[in-house]
C-alpha positions in Angstrom: -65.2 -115.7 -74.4 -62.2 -116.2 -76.6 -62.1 -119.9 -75.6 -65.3 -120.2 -76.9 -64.8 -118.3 -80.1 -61.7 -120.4 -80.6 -63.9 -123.6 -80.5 -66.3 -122.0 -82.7 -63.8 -121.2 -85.2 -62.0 -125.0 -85.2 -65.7 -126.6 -85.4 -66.6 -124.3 -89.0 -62.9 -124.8 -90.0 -63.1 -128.7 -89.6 -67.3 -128.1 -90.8 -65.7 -126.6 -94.0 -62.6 -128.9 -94.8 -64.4 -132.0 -94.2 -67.6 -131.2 -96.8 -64.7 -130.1 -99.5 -62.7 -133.6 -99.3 -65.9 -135.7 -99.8 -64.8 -138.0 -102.1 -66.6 -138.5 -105.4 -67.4 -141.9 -104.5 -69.4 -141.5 -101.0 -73.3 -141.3 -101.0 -75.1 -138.2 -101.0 -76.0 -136.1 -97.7 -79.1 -136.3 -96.5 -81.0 -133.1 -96.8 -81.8 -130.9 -93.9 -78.3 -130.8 -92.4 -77.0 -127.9 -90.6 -73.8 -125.8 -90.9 -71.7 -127.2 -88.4 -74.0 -128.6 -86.0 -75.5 -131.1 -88.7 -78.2 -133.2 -87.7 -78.1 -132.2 -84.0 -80.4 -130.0 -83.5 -83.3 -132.8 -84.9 -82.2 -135.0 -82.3 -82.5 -133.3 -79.7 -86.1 -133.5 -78.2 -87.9 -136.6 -76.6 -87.5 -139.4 -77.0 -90.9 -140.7 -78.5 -90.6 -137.4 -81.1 -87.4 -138.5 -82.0 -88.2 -142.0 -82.9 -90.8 -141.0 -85.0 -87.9 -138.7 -86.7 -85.9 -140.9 -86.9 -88.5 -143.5 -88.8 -89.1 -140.5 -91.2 -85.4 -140.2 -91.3 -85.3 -143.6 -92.8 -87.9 -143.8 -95.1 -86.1 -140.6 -96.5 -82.9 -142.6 -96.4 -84.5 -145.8 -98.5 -85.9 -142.9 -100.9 -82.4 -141.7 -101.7 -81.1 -145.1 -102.6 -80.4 -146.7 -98.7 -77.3 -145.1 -98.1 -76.8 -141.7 -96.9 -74.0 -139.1 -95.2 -74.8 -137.0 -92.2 -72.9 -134.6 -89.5 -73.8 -134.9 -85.9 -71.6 -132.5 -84.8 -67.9 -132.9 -85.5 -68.8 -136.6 -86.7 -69.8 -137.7 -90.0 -71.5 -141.1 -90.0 -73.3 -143.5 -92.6 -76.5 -144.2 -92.4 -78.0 -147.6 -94.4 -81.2 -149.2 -94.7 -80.6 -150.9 -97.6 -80.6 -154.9 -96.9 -77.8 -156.1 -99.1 -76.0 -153.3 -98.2 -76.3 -153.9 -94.5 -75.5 -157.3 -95.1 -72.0 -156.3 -96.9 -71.4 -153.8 -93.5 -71.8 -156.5 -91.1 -70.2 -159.0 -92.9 -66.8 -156.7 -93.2 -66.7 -154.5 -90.1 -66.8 -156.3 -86.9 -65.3 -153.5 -84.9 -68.4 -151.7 -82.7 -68.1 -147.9 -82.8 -67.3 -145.8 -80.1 -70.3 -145.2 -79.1 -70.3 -148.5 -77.6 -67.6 -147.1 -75.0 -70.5 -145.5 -73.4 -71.3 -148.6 -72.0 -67.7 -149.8 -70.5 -68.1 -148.5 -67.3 -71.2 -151.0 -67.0 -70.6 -153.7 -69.3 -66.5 -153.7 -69.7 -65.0 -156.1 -72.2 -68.4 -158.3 -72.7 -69.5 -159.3 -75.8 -71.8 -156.3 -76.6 -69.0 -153.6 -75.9 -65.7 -155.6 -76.3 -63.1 -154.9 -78.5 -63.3 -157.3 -82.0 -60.2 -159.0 -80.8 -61.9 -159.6 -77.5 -64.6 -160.1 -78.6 -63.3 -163.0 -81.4 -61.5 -164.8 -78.5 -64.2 -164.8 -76.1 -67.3 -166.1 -78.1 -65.0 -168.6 -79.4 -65.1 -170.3 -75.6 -68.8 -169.2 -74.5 -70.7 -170.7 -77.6 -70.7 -174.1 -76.2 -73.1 -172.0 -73.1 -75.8 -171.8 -76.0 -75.5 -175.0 -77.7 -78.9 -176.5 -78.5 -78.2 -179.5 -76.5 -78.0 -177.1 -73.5 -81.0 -174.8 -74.1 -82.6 -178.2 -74.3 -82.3 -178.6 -70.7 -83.6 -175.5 -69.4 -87.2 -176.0 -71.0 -88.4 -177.4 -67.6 -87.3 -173.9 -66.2 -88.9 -172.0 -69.1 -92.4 -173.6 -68.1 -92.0 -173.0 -64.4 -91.7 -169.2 -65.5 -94.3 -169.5 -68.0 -96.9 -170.7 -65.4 -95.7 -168.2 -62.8 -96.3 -165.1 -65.2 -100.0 -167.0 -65.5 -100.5 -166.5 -61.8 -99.2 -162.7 -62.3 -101.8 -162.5 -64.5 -104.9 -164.2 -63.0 -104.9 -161.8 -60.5 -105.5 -158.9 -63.2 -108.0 -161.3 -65.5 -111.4 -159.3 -65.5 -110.5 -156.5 -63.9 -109.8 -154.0 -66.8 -106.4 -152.4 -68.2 -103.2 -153.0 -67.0 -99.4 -152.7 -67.1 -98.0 -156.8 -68.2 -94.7 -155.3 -69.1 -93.7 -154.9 -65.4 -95.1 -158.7 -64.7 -92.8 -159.7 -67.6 -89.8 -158.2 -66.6 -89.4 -159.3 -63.5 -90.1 -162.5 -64.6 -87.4 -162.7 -67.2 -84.7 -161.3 -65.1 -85.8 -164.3 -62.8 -85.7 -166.9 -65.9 -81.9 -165.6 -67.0 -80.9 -166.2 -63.5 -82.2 -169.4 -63.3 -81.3 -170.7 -66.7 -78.2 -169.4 -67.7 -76.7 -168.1 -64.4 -77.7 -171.2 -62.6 -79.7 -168.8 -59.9 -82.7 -168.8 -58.5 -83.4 -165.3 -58.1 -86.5 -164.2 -56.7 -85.5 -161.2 -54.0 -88.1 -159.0 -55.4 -86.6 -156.1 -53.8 -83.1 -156.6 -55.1 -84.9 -157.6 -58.6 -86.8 -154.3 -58.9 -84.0 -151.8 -58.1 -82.1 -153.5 -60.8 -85.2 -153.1 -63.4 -85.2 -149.3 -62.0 -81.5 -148.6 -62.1 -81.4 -150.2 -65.5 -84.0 -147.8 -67.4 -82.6 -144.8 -66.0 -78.8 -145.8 -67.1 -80.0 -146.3 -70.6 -81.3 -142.8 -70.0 -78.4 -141.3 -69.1 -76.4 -143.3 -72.3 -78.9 -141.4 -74.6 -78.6 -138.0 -73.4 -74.8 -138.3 -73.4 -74.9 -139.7 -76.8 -77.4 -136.6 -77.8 -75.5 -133.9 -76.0 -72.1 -133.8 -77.8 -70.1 -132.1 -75.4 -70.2 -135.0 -72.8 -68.7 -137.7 -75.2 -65.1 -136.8 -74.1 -64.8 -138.6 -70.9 -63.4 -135.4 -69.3 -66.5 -133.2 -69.7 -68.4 -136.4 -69.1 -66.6 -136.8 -65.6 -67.1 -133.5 -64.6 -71.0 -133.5 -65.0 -73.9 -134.4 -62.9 -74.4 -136.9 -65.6 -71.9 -138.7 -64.5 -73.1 -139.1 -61.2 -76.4 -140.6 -61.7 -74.5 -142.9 -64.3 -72.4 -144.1 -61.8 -75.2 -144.6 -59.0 -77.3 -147.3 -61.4 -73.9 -148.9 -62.2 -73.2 -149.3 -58.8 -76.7 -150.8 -58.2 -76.5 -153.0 -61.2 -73.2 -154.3 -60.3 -74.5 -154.9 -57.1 -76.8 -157.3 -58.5 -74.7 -159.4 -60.4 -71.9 -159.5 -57.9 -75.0 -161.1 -55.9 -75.6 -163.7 -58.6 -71.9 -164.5 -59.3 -71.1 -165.0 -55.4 -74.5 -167.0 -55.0 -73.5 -169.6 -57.9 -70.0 -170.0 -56.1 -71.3 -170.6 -52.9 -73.2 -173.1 -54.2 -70.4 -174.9 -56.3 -68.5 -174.8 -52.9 -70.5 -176.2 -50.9 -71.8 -178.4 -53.1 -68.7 -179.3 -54.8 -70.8 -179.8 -58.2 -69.1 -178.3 -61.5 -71.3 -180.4 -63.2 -74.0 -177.6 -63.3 -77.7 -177.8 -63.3 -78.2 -180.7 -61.1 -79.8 -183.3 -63.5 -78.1 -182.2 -66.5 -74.6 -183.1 -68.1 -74.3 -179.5 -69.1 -73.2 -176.3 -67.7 -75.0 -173.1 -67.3 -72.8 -170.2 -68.7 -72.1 -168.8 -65.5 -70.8 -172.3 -64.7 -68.6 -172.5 -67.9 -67.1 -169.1 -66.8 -66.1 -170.0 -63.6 -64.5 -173.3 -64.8 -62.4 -172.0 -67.8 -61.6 -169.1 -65.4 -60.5 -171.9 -62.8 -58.9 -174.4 -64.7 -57.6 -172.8 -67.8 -57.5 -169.0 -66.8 -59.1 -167.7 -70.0 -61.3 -165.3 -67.6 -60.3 -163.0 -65.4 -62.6 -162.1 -62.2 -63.4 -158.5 -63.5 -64.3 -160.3 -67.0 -66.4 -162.9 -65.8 -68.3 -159.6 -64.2 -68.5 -158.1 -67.7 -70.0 -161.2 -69.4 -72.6 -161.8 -66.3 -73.7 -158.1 -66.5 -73.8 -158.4 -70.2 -76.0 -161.8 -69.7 -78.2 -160.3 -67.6 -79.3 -157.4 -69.6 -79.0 -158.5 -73.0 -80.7 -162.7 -72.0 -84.6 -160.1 -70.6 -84.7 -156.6 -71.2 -84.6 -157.6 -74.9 -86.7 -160.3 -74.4 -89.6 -158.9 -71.9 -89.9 -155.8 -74.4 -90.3 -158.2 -77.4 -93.0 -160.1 -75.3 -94.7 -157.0 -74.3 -94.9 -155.9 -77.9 -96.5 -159.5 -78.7 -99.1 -159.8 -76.5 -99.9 -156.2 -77.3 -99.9 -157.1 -80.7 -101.9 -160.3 -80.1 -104.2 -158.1 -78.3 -105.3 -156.2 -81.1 -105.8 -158.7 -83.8 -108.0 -161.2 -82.3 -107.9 -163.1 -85.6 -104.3 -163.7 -85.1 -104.9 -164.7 -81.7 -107.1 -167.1 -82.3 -104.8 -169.0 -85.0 -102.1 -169.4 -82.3 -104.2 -170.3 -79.9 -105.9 -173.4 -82.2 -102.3 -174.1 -83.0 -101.2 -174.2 -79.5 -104.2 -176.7 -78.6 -103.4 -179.0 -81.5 -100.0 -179.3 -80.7 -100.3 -179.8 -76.5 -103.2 -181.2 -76.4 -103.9 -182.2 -72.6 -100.1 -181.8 -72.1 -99.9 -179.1 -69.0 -96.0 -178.2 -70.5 -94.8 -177.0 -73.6 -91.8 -179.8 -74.8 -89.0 -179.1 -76.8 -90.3 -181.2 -79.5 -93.3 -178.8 -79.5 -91.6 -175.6 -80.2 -90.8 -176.6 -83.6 -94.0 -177.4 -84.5 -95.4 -174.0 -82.9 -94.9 -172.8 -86.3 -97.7 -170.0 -86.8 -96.5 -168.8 -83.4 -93.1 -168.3 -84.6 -94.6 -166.4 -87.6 -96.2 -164.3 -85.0 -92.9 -163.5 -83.1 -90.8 -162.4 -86.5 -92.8 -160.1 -87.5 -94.0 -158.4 -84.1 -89.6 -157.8 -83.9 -90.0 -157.2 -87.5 -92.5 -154.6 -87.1 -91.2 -152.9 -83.6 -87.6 -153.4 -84.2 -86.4 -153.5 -80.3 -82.8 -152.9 -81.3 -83.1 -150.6 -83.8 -79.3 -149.6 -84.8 -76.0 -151.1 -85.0 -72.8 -149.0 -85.6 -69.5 -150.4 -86.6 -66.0 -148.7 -87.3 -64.8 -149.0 -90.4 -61.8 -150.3 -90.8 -61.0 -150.2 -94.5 -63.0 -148.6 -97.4 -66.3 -150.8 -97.9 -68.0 -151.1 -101.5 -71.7 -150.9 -101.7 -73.7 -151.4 -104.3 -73.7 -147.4 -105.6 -71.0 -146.0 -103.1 -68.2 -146.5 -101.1 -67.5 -146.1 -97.4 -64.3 -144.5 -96.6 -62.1 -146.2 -93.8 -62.1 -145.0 -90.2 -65.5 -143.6 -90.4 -68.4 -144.4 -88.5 -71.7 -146.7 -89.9 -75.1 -147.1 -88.6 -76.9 -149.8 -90.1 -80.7 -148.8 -89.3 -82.1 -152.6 -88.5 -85.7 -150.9 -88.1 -85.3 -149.7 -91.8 -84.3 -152.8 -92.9 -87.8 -154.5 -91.6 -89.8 -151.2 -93.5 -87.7 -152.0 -96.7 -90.2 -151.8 -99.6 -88.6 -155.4 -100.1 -91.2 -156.2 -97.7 -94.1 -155.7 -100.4 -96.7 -153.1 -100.5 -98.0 -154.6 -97.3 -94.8 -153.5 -95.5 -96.5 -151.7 -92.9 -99.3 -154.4 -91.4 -99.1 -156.3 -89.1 -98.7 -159.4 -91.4 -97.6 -162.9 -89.3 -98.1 -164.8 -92.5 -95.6 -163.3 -94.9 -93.4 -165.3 -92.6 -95.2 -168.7 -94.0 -94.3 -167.8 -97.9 -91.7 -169.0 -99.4 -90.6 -165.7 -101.3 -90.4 -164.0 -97.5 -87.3 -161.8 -97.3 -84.3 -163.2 -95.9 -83.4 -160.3 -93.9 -84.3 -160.7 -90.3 -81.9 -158.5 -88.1 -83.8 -158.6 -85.1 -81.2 -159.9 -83.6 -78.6 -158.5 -85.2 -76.9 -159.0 -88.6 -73.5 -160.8 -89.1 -71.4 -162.8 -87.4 -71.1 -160.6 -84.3 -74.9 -160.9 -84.0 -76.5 -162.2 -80.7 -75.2 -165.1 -79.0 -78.5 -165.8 -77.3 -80.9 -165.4 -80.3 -82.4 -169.1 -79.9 -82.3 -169.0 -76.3 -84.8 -165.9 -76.6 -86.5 -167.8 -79.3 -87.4 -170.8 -76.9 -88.4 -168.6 -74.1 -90.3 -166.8 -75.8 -92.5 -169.0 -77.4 -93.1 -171.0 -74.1 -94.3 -168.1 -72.7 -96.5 -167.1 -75.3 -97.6 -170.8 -75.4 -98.6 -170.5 -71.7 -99.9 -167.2 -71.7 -102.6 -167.4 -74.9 -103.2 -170.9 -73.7 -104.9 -169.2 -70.7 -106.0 -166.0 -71.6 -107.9 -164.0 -74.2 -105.7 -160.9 -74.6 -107.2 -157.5 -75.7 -105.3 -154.1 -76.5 -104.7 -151.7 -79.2 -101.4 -151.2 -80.8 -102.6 -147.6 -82.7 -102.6 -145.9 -79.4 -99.1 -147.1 -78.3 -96.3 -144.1 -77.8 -92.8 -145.9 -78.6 -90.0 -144.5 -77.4 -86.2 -144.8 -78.2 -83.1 -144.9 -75.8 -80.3 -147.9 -75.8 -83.7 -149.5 -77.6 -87.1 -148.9 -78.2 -90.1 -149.1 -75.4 -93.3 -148.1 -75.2 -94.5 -145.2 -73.4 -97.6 -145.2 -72.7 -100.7 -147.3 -74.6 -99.2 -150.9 -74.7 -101.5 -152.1 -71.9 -104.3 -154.8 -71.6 -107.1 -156.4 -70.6 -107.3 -159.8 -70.4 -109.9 -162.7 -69.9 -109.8 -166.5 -68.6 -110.5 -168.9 -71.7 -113.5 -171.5 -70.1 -111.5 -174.0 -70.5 -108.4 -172.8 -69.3 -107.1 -174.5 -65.8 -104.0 -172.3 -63.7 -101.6 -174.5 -62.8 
């Protein structure tokens, strides 16, 4: 009892000192804060009532001038919606928060959790992996998967409603593997405990990050938290130890560093493995880290982004149509999509922006601040925490008065907003952006080509953990076009 009292005493004493050194110069708190506790007790309920709190949160935060203070806790953080501000965070502060620690256990020193100056050093040598000459090469791998999700979905044509998110993840986890691991991974046993094990780690992140208490790593370790954590890492690990001992093997025997057998290029498991073998830039456990990181961040992000599309595409069959004209004009009688095609897929592209404009799969990015940061009516002070809102950013009244239709053809105008953070804002934004780009649109390509999709988007429940899903309402019905032939 008096330990407890003790704590409760430091926490108002430490409440009270911080909110009398504000500084002049720092934005305003949002209203509806809490002695003490802050904002907690908002954020803690489920997870598709807190994303819609969370969008009210920023809407309130764009009101207020798109820069706010809150407490969660003992922590104060910044919250900005704001697009030029957001650009003037991520442009100064490439240091992730330590929120991001969360994920070491999993993820280690990859580039989503690493350190900056691990993080500086390491992209430095794994660019070359995403170099558009390389994706080049993997678009015959991007069609195999495109027609393979087809057949997936043949089987469901004309027979009502159903889940395509599942159909898409597997199948995206199978296209990483295959492109950018070099794999081809199709144990669909081993492939669906790691699409299990991954949604319920992401769980247990959020719920540590919500409950206060277990962000010390003592608590944390002492918790039954900790032990289903640990069990999905263990399986996910599992899995790409799997992948990383498969591609060796098959260097081995083969003796081929050369990669992807007709190709000049290397995969980026390949390029690991080399610089790790000839210049011993990588160490075995970081190789891990960046094949666990590839793996997660090269499909969930991905599938969820498709599911959102063809959801989308579902429930405006205007828009629909347009692609699919487009997609006929520019294949033809081709049976493949070419890389020469994807540029001129333009409408589609339209289509893709502003479905991850208007579901915002990665919704937040925090940074540390090193040093104080000037904004445009405040200043963040140094070694504080920053959460640029991404999600805001794409609901900024910058958008127009249209900001919250579904609106593919603001993308075609040549005022359009140059503010896409869907992947990330910065230089430390993602490293696989036009990889997702190019699988994505083949897919799409491959899938409308086929298929008249119907859905409804209004009765969707989005969720939000490490990102935001759909709970329930994102599914479809689909149709075989007359003149579409499975191949």
């Amino acid at each position: 009892m008096l330990a407890a009292s003790l704590v409760f005493i430091a926490c108002v004493a430490y409440w009270w000192w911080r909110h009398k050194n504000v500084k002049a110069t720092e934005p305003p708190d949002l209203p509806g804060g809490w002695p003490v506790v802050g904002y907690l007790p908002r954020l803690l309920t489920d997870s598709c009532t807190l994303w819609n709190r969370l969008q009210e949160v920023s809407q309130e935060i764009t009101e207020l001038g798109g820069v706010v203070r809150i407490t969660i806790g003992p922590r104060t953080l910044y919250l900005v919606t704001d697009p030029e501000d957001s650009l003037t965070v991520a442009a100064a502060c490439m240091e992730k928060d330590a929120y991001y620690n969360f994920g070491k256990a999993w993820l280690g020193h990859g580039l989503l959790t690493a350190k900056y100056a691990i993080w500086k050093n390491h992209r430095k040598f794994l660019n070359p992996a995403f170099s558009q000459i390389l994706l080049d090469t993997f678009m015959s791998a991007f069609n195999v998967q495109s027609k393979k999700l087809v057949k997936y979905f043949e089987k469901e044509a004309g027979k009502g409603f159903f889940d395509h998110s599942i159909h898409i993840r597997h199948n995206a986890l199978e296209t990483i593997c295959m492109t950018a691991l070099g794999v081809d991974f199709t144990d669909s046993n081993l492939n669906s405990k790691y699409v299990q094990a991954l949604e319920l780690l992401f769980n247990t992140i959020v719920e540590r990050f919500l409950k206060v208490w277990l962000h010390s790593n003592k608590t944390f370790g002492w918790s039954n938290l900790k032990k289903k954590h640990d069990a999905c890492i263990s399986i996910l690990h599992n899995v790409s130890n799997t992948v990383l001992q498969k591609r060796k093997a098959q260097i081995n025997q083969n003796n081929d560093k050369k990669g992807i057998p007709g190709t000049k290029f290397k995969p980026f498991i390949d390029l690991l493995l080399e610089l790790s073998y000839e210049k011993e830039v990588f160490s075995d456990k970081e190789i891990r880290d960046h094949v666990d990181t590839i793996l997660v961040a090269g499909h969930d992000t991905t599938a969820t982004a498709l599911m959102f599309t063809i959801t989308l595409l579902g429930s405006y069959p205007e828009v629909q149509e347009k692609v699919f004209v487009e997609i006929q004009e520019v294949l033809g009688e081709k049976k493949d999509v070419e890389k020469a095609d994807l540029t001129k897929l333009v409408y589609l592209e339209a289509v893709l922006k502003e479905s991850m404009r208007f579901f915002t799969i990665v919704p937040a990015i925090a940074r540390r601040l090193k040093e104080d940061i000037k904004l445009k009516n405040c200043t963040l002070s140094a070694d504080m925490t920053c959460v640029v809102f991404l999600f805001g950013i794409h609901k900024h009244p910058i958008w127009g008065e249209d900001v919250n239709e579904f609106k593919p053809e603001r993308w075609l105008a040549p005022d359009c907003p140059k503010v896409f953070s869907a992947f990330g804002m910065g230089k430390r934004n993602c490293i696989g952006k036009t990889y997702a780009m190019m699988s994505m649109k083949t897919t799409l390509a491959h899938v409308v080509r086929h298929f008249r999709i119907k859905a409804d988007h209004t009765k969707m429940r989005v969720q939000i953990g490490v990102m935001i899903k759909s709970a329930a309402g994102h599914h479809i019905s689909i149709e075989k076009r007359p003149s579409a032939t499975i191949i």
